[in-house]
C-alpha positions in Angstrom: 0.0 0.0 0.0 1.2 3.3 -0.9 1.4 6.6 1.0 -0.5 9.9 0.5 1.6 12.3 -1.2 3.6 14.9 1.1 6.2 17.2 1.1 8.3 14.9 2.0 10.6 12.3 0.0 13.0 9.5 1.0 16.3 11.1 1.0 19.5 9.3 -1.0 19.9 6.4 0.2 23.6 7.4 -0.3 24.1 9.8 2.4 25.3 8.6 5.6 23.5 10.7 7.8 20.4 8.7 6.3 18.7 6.5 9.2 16.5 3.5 8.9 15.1 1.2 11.8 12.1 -0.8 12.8 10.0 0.2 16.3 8.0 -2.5 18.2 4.8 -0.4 19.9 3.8 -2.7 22.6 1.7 -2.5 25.6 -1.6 -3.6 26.7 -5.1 -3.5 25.2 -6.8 0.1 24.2 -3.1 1.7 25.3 -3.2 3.6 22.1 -1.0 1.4 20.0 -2.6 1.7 16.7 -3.6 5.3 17.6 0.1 6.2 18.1 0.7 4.8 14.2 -2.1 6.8 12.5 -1.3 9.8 13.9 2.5 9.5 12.7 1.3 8.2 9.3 -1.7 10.6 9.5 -3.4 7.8 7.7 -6.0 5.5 9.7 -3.7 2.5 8.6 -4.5 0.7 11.9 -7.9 -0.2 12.7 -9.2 1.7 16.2 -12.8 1.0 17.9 -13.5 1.4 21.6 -13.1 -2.6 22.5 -10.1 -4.1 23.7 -8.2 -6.6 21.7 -8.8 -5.2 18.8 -5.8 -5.6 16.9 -5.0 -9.3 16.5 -2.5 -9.1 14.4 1.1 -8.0 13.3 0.7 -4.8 11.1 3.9 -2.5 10.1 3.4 1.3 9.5 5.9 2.6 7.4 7.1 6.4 7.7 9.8 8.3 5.3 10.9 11.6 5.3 14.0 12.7 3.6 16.4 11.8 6.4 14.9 8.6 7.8 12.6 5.8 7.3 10.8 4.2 10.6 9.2 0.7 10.5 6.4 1.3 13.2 5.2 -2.6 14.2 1.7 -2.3 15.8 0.9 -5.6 17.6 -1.8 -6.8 19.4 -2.5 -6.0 23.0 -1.1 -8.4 25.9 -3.9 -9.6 27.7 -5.1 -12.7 29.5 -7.1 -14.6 28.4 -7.8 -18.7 28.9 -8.1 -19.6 24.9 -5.2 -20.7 23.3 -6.1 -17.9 20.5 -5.4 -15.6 23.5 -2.1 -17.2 24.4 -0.9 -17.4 21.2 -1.7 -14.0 19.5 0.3 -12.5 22.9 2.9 -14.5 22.4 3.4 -13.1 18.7 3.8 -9.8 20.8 5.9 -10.8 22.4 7.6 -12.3 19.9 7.9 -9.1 17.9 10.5 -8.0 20.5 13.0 -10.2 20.5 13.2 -10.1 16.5 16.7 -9.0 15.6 15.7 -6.5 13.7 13.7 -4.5 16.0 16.0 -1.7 17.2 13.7 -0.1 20.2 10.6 -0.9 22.0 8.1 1.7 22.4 6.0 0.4 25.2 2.8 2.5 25.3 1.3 3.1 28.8 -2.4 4.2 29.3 -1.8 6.5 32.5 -5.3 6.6 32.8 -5.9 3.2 34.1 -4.5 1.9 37.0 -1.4 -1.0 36.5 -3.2 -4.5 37.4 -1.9 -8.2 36.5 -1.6 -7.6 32.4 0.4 -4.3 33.0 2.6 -6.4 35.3 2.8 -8.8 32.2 3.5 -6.5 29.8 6.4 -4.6 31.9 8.3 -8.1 32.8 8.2 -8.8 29.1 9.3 -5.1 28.0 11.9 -5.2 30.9 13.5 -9.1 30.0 13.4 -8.2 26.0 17.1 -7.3 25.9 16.1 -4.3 23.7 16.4 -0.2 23.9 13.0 1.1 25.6 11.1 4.2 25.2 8.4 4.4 27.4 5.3 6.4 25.9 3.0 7.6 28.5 -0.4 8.1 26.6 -3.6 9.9 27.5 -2.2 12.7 29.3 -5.6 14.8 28.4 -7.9 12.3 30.7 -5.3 11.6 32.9 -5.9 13.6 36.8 -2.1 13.3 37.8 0.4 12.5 35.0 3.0 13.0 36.9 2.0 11.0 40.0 1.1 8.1 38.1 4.5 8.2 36.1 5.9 8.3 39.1 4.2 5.5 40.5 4.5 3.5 37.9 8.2 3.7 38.1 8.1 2.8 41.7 6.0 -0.5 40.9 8.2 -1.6 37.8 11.7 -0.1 38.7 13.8 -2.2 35.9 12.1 0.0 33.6 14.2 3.6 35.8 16.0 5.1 33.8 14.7 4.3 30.3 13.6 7.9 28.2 10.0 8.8 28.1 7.8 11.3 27.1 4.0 11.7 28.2 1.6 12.3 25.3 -2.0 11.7 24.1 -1.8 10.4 20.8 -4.5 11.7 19.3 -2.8 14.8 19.2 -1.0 15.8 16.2 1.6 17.4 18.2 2.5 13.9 19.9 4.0 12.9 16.2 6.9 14.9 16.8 7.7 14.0 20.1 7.4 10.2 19.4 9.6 10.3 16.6 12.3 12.3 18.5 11.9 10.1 21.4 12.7 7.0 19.1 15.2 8.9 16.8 18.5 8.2 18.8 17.8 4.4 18.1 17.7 4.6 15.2 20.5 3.5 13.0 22.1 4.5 10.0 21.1 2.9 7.0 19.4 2.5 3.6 15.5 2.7 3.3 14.0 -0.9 3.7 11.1 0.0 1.5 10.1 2.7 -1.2 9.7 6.2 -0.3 6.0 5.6 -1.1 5.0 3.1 1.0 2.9 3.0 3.9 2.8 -0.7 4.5 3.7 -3.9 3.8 0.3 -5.6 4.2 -2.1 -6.6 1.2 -5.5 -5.9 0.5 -6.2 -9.3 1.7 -5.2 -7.8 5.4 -7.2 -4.9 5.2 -10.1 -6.7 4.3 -10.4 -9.1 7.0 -9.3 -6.1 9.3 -12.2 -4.0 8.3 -14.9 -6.4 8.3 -13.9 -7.1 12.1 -14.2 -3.8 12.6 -17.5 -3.5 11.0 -19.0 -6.7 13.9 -17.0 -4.8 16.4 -19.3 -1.9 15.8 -22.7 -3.5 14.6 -22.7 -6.6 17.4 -22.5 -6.4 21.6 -19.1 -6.8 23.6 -19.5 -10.7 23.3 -19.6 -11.8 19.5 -16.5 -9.9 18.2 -14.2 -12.1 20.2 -15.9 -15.3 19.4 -15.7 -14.1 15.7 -12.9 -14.6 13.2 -12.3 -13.5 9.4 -10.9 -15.8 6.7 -10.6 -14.3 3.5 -11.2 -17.5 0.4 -10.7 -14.9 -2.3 -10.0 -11.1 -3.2 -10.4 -10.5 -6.7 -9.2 -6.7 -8.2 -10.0 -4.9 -11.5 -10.2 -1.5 -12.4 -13.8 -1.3 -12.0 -14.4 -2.8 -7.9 -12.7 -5.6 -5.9 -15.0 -8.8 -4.8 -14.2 -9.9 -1.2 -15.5 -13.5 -0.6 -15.3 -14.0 3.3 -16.0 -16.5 6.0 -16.7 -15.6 9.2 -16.1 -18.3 12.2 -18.1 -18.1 15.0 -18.1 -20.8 17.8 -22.5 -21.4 18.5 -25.4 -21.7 16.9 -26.7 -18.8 18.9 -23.9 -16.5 17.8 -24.4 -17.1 14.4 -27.3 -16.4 14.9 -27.0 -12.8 16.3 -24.1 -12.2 13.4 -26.5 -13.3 10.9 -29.8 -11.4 12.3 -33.3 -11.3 11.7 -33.8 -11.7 7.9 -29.8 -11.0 6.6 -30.0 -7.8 8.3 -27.0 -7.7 10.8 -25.1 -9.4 8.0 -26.0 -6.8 5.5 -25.1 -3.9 7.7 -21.9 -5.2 8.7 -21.0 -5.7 5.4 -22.2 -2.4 4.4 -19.9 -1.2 6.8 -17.2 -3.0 5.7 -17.7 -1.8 2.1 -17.7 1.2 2.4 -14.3 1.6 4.4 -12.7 -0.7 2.2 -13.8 1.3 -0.7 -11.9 4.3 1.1 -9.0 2.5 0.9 -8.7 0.6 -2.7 -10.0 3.9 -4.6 -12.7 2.0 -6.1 -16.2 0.0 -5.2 -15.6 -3.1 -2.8 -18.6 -6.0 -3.0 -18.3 -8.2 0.2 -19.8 -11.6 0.2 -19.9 -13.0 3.8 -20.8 -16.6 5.2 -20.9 -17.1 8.6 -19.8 -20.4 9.7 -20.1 -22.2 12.9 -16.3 -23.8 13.8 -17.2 -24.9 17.4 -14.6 -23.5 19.9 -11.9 -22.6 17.3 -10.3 -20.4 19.9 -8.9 -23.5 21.3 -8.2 -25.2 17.9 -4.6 -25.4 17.0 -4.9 -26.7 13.8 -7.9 -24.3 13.1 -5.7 -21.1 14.5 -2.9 -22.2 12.3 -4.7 -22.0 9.4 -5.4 -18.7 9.9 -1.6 -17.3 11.0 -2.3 -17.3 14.7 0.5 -19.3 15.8 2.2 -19.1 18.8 6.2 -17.7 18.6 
């Protein structure tokens, strides 16, 4: 996928001043991960809604300017959870980490919520990844006492003293600028990975599947979207509109059920949704054809979760 144009290029790849490196944003659920990347890309590349565990998988952001290019790897919240589709998709967070060539760790923190048994989690991993940390205190415009809880939070987790951080809300465009500087010194020198144009690495395919989450997220109660999961059979492109034919798992009778609703009309909204965002994105009309399936407790499948790249690392 490519960027939006700016007034910005890739500088030559030629000059040694020229940096390139690769970021792992970690942290727990709703921290502001994938918030964080669209406001540096000021695209919505990463899909946001108000549920946790949203993000389920490994998406990289790309951002070039004429002196640097930064690989910004959103992954998916670390959380417990008792499914093995749980386990594993925080272990491919976790993974992300120790990959060789992730040069810093920006672990996001949500100062607004207190630090309970996943922020303990999260802060053992972050601390035990042999890695450069930049600790990124979000949601300093809801927050009552951003300093007391940095504070505190340094108190409870003190392997992570002395690391840099900055306190931002990353909604703000402002907080752009100070992530990048706050990563910057990691950086190394280096050619550009990727072409001065792109803003990912992930296919259609991804955004698809992405986007139709996002459209049960918003169309069904707190209950289904976990219990739901995308697999794209085929995405067909021509110049005119792209054909989506998906399959969405869900584990009960009674879930399908809700997904499906009375008379095709959930369905139809949530792929209405879906088309329309996606149609944002390709530049031309998206047709989604969804079938709901019932794959009875695929959560805890490993063959099933496999299949569908959610293995553990």
């Amino acid at each position: 996928m490519k960027a939006a144009e700016t007034t910005e290029t890739a500088g030559n790849p030629g000059e040694k001043a020229y940096r390139c490196g690769m970021v792992a944003l970690v942290g727990r659920p709703n921290s502001g991960k994938s918030t964080l990347v669209n406001t540096v890309l000021e695209e919505h590349l990463c899909v946001v809604t108000p549920l946790p565990q949203t993000t389920r998988r490994v998406l990289r952001g790309i951002f070039t300017s004429k002196t640097m290019q930064i690989v910004f790897v959103d992954t998916p919240g670390m959380h417990l959870g008792d499914h093995t589709f749980n386990k594993n998709i925080v272990s491919q967070s976790s993974g992300v980490m120790r990959d060789q060539g992730v040069d810093v760790i920006a672990y996001i923190v949500d100062l607004f919520r207190e630090p309970g048994k996943e922020e303990d989690i999260v802060a053992a991993k972050v601390a035990a990844a042999n890695r450069p940390v930049v600790v990124i205190f979000n949601k300093t415009d809801i927050c009552p006492d951003c300093d007391g809880r940095i504070k505190a939070f340094f108190t409870r987790y003190p392997k992570l003293r002395g690391n840099p951080y900055i306190a931002i809300t990353a909604t703000e465009k402002k907080a752009r600028g100070k992530f990048i500087t706050a990563v910057l010194p990691f950086i190394p020198e280096g050619n550009p990975m990727y072409g001065e144009d792109d803003l990912t690495d992930a296919d259609m395919r991804f955004f698809a599947a992405e986007y139709l989450h996002k459209a049960i997220i918003l169309s069904t109660r707190e209950e289904l979207p976990h219990a739901s999961c995308i697999e794209i059979l085929d995405y067909q492109e021509s110049p005119e509109r792209h054909l989506v034919d998906a399959v969405i798992h869900v584990e009960t009778t009674g879930q399908r059920g809700i997904l499906v609703g009375k008379n095709g009309a959930m369905i139809g909204r949530i792929r209405t949704i879906a088309e329309k965002e996606l149609s944002q994105l390709a530049g031309v009309k998206v047709i989604f054809r969804c079938h709901v399936k019932i794959t009875p407790k695929w959560r805890d499948n490993p063959r099933f979760l496999n299949s569908m790249g959610y293995r553990a690392r």
